[in-house]
C-alpha positions as MATLAB code, in Angstrom:
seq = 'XXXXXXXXXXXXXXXXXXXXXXXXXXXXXXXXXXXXXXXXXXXXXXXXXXXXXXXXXXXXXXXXXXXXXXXXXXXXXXXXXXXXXXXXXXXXXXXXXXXXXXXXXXXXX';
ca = [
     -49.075   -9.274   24.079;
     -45.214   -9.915   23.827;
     -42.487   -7.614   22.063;
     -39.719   -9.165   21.042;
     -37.885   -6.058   21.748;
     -34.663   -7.540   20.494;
     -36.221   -7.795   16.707;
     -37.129   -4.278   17.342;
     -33.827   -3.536   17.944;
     -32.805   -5.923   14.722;
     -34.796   -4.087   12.646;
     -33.758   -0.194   13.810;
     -30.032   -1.187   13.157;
     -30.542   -2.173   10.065;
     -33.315    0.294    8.598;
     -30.953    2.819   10.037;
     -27.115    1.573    8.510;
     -28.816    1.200    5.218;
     -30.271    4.260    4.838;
     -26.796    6.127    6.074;
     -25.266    3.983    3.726;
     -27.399    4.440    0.601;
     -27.940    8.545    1.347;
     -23.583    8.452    1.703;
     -23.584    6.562   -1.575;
     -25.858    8.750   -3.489;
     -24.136   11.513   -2.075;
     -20.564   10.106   -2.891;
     -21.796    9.903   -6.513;
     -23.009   13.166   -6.649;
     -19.337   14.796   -5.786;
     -17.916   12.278   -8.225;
     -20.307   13.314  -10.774;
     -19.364   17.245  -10.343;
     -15.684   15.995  -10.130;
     -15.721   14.778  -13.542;
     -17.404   17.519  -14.463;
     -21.257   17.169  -15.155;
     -22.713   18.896  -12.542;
     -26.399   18.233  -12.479;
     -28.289   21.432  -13.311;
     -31.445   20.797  -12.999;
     -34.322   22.922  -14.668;
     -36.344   25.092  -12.173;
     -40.198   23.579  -12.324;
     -43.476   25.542  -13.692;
     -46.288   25.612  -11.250;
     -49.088   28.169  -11.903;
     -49.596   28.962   -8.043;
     -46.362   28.486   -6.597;
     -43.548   30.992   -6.005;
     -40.646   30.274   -8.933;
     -37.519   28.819   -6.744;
     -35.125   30.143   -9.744;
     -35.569   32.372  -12.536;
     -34.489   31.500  -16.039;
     -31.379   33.806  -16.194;
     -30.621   32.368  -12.282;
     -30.751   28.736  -14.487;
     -28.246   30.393  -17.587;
     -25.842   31.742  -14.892;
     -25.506   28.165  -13.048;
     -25.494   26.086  -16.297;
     -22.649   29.117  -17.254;
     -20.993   28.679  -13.608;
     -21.173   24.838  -14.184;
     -19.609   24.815  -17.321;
     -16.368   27.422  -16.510;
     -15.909   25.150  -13.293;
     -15.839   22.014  -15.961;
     -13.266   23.524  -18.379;
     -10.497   24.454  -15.239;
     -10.657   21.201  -13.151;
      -7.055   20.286  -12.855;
      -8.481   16.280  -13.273;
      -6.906   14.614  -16.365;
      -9.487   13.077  -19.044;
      -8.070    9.469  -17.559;
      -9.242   10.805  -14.158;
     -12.802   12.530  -14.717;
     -13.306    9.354  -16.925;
     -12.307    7.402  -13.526;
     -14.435    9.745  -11.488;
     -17.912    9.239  -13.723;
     -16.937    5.521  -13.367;
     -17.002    5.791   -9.900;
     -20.287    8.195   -9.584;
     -22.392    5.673  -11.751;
     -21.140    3.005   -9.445;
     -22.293    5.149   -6.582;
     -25.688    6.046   -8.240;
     -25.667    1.365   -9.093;
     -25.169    0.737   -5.557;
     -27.861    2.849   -4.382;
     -30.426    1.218   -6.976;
     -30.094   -2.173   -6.481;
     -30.147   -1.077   -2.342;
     -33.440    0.441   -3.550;
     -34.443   -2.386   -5.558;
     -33.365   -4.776   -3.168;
     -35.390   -3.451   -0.375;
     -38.957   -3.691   -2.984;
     -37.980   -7.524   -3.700;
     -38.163   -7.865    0.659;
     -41.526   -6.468    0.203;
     -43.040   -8.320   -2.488;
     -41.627  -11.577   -1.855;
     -41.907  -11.163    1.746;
     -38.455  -12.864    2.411;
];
């Protein structure tokens, strides 16, 4: 048995600077996103045996937080408009990355 340890190689660099790039991307989006004030606030989940992560009034308070952040951003309309442009670009980027990669593996190219 032979490795072609220069594929191997081939392949770390490249699993590796695409998933820096798409986890910087999708993290880039997510400042831009908060920047143009809609921060994501995400609804804590239900589970009947599992210890609740945050309460309901932790939920209000960050929603509350969120939304007093929003109102004194010292970003222009022209720039948060410019900043969601720029997140959902971000968030575009990382999808076709994504969907990319699942066209490799189907179509084995």
């Amino acid at each position: 048995m032979i490795i072609n340890w220069l594929a191997f190689v081939q392949v770390f660099i490249a699993a590796f600077t695409a998933a820096v790039l798409v986890v910087g991307f999708y993290a880039l989006g997510l400042r831009l996103l908060v920047r143009a004030g809609r921060a994501p606030v995400v609804a804590p989940a239900e589970f009947t045996d599992a210890i609740t992560v945050i309460s309901e009034k932790d939920a209000r308070r960050a929603e509350k937080a969120a939304a007093k952040a929003a109102k004194r951003s010292p970003l222009t309309e022209g720039q948060k408009r410019f900043a969601l442009l720029g997140a959902y670009a971000c968030f575009a980027v990382c999808a076709a990355a994504v969907l990319g990669g699942l066209l490799l593996i189907i179509f084995n190219h």
